[in-house]
Backbone as CSV, one residue per row, in Angstrom:
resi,resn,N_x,N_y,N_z,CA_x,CA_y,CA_z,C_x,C_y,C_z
1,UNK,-8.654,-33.606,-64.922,-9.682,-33.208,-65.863,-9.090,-33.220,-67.260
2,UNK,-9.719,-33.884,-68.346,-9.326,-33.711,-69.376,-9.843,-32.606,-70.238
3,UNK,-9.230,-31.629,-71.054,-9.188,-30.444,-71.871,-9.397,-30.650,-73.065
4,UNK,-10.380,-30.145,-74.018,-10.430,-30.249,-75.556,-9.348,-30.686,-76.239
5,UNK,-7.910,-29.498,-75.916,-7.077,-30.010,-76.916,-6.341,-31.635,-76.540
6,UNK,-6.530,-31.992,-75.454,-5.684,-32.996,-75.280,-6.805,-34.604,-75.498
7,UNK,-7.541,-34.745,-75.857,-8.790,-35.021,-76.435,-8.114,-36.254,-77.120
8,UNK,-7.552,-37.444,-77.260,-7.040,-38.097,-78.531,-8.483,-39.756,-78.737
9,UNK,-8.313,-39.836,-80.055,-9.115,-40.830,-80.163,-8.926,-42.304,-79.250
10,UNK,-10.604,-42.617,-79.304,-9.908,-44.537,-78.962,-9.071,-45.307,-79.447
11,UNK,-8.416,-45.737,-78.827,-7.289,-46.826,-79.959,-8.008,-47.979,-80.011
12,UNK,-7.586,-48.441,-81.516,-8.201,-49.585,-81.928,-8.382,-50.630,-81.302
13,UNK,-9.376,-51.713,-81.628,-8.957,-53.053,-80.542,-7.535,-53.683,-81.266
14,UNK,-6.684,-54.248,-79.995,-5.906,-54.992,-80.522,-5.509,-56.223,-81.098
15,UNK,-6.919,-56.734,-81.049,-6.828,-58.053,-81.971,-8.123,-57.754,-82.917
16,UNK,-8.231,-58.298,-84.457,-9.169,-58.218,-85.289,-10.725,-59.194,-84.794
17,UNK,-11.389,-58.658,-84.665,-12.791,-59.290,-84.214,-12.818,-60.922,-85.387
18,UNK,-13.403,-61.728,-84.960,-13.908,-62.967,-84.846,-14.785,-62.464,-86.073
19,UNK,-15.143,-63.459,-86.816,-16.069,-62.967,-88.081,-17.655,-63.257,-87.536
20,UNK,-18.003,-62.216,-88.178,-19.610,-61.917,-87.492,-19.775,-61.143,-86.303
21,UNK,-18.382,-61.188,-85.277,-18.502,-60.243,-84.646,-18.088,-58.663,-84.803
22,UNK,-18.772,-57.812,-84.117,-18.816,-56.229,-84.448,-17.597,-55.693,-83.411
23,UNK,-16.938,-54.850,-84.204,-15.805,-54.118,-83.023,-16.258,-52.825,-82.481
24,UNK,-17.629,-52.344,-82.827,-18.393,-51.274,-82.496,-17.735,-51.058,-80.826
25,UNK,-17.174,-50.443,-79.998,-17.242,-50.501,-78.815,-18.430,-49.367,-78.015
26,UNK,-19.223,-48.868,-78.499,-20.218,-47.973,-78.183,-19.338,-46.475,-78.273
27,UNK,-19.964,-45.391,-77.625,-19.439,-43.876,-77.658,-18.557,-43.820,-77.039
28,UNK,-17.742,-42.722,-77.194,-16.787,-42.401,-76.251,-17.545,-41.246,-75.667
29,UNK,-17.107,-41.543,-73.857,-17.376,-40.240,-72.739,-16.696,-38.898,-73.791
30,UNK,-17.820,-38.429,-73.301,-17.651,-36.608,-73.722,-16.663,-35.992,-72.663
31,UNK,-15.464,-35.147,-72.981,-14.664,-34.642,-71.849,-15.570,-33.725,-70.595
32,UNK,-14.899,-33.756,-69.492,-15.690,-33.117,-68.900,-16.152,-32.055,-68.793
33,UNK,-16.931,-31.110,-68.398,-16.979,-29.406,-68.925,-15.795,-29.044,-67.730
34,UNK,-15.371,-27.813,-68.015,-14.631,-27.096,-67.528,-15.376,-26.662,-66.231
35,UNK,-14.614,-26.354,-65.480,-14.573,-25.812,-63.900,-15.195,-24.435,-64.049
36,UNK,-14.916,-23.825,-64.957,-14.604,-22.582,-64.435,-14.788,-21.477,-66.066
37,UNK,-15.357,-20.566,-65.776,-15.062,-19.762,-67.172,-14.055,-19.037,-67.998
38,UNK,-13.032,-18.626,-67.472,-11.699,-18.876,-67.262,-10.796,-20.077,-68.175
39,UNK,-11.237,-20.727,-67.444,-10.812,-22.224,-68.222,-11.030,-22.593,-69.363
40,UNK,-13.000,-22.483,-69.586,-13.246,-22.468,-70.862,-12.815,-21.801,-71.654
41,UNK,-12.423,-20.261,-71.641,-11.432,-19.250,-72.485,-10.135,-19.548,-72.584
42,UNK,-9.602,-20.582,-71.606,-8.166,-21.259,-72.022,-8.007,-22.455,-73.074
43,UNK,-9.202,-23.306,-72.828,-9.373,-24.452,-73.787,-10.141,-23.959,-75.259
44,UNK,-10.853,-22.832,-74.980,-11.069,-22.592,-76.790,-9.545,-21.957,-77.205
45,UNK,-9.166,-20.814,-76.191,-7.614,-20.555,-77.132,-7.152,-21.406,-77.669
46,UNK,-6.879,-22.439,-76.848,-5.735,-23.675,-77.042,-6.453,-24.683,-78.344
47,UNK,-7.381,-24.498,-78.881,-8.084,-25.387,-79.792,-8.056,-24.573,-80.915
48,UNK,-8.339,-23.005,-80.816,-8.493,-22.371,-82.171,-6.869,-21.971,-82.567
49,UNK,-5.893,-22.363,-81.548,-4.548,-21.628,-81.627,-3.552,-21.298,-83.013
50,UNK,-4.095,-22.377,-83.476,-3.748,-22.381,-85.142,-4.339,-21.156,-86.816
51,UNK,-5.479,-20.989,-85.570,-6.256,-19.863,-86.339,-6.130,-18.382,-86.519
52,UNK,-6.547,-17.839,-87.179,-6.444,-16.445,-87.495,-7.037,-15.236,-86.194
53,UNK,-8.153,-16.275,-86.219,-9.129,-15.758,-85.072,-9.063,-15.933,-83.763
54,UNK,-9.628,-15.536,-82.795,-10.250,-15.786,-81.284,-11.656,-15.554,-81.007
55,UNK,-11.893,-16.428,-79.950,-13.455,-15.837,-79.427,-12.971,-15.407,-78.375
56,UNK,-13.793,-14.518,-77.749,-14.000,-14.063,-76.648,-15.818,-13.840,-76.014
57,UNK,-15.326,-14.655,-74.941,-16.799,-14.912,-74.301,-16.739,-13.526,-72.825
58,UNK,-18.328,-12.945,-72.698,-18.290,-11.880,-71.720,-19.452,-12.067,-71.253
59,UNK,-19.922,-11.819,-69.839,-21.947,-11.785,-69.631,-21.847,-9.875,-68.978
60,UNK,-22.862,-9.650,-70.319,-23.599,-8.246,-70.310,-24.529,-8.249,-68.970
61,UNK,-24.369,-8.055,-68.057,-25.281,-8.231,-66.690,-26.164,-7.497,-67.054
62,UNK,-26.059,-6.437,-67.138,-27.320,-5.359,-67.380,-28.340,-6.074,-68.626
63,UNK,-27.515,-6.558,-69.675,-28.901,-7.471,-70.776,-29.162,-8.433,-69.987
64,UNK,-28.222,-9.116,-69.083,-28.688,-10.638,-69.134,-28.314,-11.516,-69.978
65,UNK,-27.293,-11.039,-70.741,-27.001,-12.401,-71.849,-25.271,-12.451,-71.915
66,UNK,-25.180,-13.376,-72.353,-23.999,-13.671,-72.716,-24.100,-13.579,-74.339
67,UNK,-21.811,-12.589,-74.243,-21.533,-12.008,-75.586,-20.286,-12.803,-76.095
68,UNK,-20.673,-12.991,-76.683,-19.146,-13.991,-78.206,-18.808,-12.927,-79.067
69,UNK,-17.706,-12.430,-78.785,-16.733,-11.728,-79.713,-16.035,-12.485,-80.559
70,UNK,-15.728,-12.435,-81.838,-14.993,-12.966,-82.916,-13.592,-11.593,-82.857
71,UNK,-12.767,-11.795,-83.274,-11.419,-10.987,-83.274,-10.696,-11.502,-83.719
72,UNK,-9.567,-10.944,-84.614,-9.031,-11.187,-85.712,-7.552,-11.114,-84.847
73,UNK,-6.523,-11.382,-85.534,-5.287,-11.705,-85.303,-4.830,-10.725,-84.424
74,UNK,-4.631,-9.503,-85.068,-4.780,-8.267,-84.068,-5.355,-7.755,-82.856
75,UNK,-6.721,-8.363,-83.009,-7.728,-7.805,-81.783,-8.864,-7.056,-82.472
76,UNK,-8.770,-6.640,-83.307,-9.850,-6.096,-84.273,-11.447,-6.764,-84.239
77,UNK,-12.348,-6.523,-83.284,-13.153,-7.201,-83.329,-14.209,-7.607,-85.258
78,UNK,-14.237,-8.643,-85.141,-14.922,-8.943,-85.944,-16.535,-9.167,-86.738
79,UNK,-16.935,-10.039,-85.527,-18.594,-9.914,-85.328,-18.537,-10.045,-84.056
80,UNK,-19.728,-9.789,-83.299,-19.811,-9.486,-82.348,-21.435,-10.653,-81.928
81,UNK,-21.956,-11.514,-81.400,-23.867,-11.658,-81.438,-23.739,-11.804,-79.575
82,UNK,-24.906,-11.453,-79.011,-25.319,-10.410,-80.089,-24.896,-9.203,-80.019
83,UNK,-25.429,-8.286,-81.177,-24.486,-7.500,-81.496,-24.735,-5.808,-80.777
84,UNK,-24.447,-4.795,-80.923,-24.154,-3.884,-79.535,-25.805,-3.435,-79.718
85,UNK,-26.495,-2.996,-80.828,-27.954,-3.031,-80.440,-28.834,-3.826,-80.387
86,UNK,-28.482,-4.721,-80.888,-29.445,-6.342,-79.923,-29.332,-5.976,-78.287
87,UNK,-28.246,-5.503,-77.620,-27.752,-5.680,-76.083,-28.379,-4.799,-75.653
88,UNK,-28.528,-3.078,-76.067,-29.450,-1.944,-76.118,-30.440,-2.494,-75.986
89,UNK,-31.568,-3.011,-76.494,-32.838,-3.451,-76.712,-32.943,-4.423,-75.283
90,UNK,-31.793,-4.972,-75.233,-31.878,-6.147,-74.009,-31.780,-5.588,-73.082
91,UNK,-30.855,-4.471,-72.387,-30.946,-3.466,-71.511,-32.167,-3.177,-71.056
92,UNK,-32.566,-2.187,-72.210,-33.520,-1.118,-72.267,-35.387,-1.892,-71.576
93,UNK,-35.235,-3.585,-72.130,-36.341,-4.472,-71.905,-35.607,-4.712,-70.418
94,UNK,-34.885,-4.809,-70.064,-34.444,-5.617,-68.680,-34.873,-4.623,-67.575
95,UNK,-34.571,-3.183,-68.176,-34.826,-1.976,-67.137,-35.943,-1.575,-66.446
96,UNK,-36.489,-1.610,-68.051,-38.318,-0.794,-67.849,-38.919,-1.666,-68.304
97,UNK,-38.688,-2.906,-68.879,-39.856,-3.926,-69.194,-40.805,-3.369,-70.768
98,UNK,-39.843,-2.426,-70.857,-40.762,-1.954,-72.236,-40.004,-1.233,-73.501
99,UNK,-39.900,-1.250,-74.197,-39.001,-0.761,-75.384,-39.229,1.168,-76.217
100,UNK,-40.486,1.245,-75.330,-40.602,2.522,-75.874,-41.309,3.324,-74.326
101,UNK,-41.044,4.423,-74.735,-41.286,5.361,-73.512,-42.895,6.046,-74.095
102,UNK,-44.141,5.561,-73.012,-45.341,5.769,-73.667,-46.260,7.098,-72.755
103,UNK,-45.257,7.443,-71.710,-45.997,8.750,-71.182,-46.632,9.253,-71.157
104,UNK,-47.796,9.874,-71.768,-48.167,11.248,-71.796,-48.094,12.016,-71.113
């Protein structure tokens, strides 16, 4: 399986095209997705590794969604989406189907 970081361009053709003809060779295959989620958190490390930052990917079961943490060199989270009361609201709709408590 090939991995983001190891990703290198097409190499050129090795002889110069014929005049009038195009060296266009169409797209290059997209790498494959990752196996595993796990994995994907190994191949963004390994791509942002140069950076200040990290993501960190998590699924909120109780919202139902998946969370992207931003974090700074330290661990210091940064931004968060969505963010801890967006996830409240997503809860709170996932539970009771309703956002306010209407009793009487």
């Amino acid at each position: 399986m090939t991995d983001i970081a190891s990703v290198k361009p097409a190499m050129p053709a090795a002889s110069t095209p014929a005049a009038g003809v195009s060296s266009f060779q169409g797209p290059t295959p997209a790498p494959a997705p990752p196996s595993t989620p796990e994995r994907l958190q190994q191949q963004l490390d390994e791509a942002i590794a140069d950076s200040d930052t990290s993501l960190r990917f998590r699924v909120d079961r109780d919202a139902g969604r998946i969370v992207v943490a931003v974090l700074d060199h330290s661990g210091a989270l940064i931004l968060q989406i969505p963010s801890e009361t967006a996830l409240a609201i997503a809860r709170r709709l996932a539970a009771t189907g309703a956002l306010l408590d209407i009793r009487t």
